[in-house]
C-alpha positions as CSV (number, residue, x, y, z in Angstrom):
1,X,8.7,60.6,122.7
2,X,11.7,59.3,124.6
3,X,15.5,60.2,124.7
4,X,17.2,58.2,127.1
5,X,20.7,56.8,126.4
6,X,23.2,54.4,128.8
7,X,26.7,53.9,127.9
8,X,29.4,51.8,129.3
9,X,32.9,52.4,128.5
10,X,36.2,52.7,129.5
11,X,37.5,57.1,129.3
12,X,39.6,57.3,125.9
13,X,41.2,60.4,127.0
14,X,41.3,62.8,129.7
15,X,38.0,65.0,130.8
16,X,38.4,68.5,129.3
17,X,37.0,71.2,131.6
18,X,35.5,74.5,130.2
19,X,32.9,77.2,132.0
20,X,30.3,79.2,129.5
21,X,30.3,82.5,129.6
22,X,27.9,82.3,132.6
23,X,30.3,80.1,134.7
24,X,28.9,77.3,134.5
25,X,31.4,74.3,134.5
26,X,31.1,71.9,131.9
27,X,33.3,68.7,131.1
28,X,33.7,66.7,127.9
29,X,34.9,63.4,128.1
30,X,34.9,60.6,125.2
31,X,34.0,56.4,126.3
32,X,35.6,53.8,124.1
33,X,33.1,51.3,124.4
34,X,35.0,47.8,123.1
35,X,32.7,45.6,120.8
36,X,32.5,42.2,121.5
37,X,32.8,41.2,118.0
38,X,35.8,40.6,116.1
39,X,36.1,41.7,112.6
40,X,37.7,39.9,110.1
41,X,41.4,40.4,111.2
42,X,40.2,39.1,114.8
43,X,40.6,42.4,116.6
44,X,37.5,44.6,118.2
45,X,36.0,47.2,116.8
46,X,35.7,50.3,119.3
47,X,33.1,52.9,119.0
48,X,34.1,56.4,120.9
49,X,31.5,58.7,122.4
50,X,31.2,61.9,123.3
51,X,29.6,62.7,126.3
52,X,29.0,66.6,127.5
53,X,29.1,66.7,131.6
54,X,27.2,69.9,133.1
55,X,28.1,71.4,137.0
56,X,28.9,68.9,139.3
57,X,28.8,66.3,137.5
58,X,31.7,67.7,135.9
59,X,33.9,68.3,138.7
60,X,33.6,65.3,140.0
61,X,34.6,63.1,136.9
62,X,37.4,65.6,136.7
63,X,38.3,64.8,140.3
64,X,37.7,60.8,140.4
65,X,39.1,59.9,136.6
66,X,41.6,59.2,134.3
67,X,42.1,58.1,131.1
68,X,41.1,54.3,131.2
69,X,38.6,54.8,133.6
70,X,35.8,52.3,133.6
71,X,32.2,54.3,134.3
72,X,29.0,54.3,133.1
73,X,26.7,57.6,132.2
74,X,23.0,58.2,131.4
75,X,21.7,61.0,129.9
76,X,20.1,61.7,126.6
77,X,21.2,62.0,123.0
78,X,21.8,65.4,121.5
79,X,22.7,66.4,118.2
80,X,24.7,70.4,118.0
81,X,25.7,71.7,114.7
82,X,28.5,74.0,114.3
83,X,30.5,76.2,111.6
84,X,33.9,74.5,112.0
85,X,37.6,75.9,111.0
86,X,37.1,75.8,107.1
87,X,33.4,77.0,107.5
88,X,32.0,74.0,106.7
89,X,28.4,72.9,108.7
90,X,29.5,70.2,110.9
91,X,26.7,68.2,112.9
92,X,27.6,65.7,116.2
93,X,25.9,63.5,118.3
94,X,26.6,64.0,122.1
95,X,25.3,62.1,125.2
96,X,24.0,65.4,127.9
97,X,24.9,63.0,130.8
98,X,22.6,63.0,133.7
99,X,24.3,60.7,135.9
100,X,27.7,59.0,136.0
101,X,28.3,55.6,137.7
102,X,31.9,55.0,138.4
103,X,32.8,51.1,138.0
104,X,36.7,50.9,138.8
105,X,35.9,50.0,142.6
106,X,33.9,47.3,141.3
107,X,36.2,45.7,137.5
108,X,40.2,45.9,137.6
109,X,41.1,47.7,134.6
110,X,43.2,46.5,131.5
């Protein structure tokens, strides 16, 4: 079986940095990836996902972006389930990001 996953998008909000009870660093960010399809009131759809950053990996993105940064990550798709506030079972995707390629030296944002 294989799990890869590549994702282009632009950073929707800033990375948020958090260290496990180990101390490992880890950084969630979330891409807005534009569509290039209009829907019927002519506007793009965007899809947003969440991407998981381990070490440093995760200092780095925290050090080189912002929100509307344009990069690119690989890694492979992960699904974590949770109790959440109202102790309901909630399940997400993630992307566990292996490598981040950082476009904004090479496309002028927005």
């Amino acid at each position: 079986m294989f799990n890869e996953i590549i994702v282009i998008g632009r950073l929707a909000n800033k990375p948020v940095m958090r260290e496990t009870q180990n101390g490992i660093k880890l950084a969630t960010i979330v891409l807005d990836i534009e569509s290039p399809y209009r829907n019927n009131l002519g506007i793009n759809d965007h899809d947003y996902i969440t991407c998981v950053l381990w070490k440093g990996i995760s200092q780095q993105v925290m050090d080189c972006c912002d929100i509307g940064s344009f990069l690119g990550v690989k890694g492979r798709l992960q699904s974590r389930t949770f109790e959440s506030a109202d102790n309901q079972s909630m399940t997400v995707m993630e992307v566990k990001v292996e490598h981040v390629e950082f476009f904004d030296k090479y496309f002028i944002k927005k």
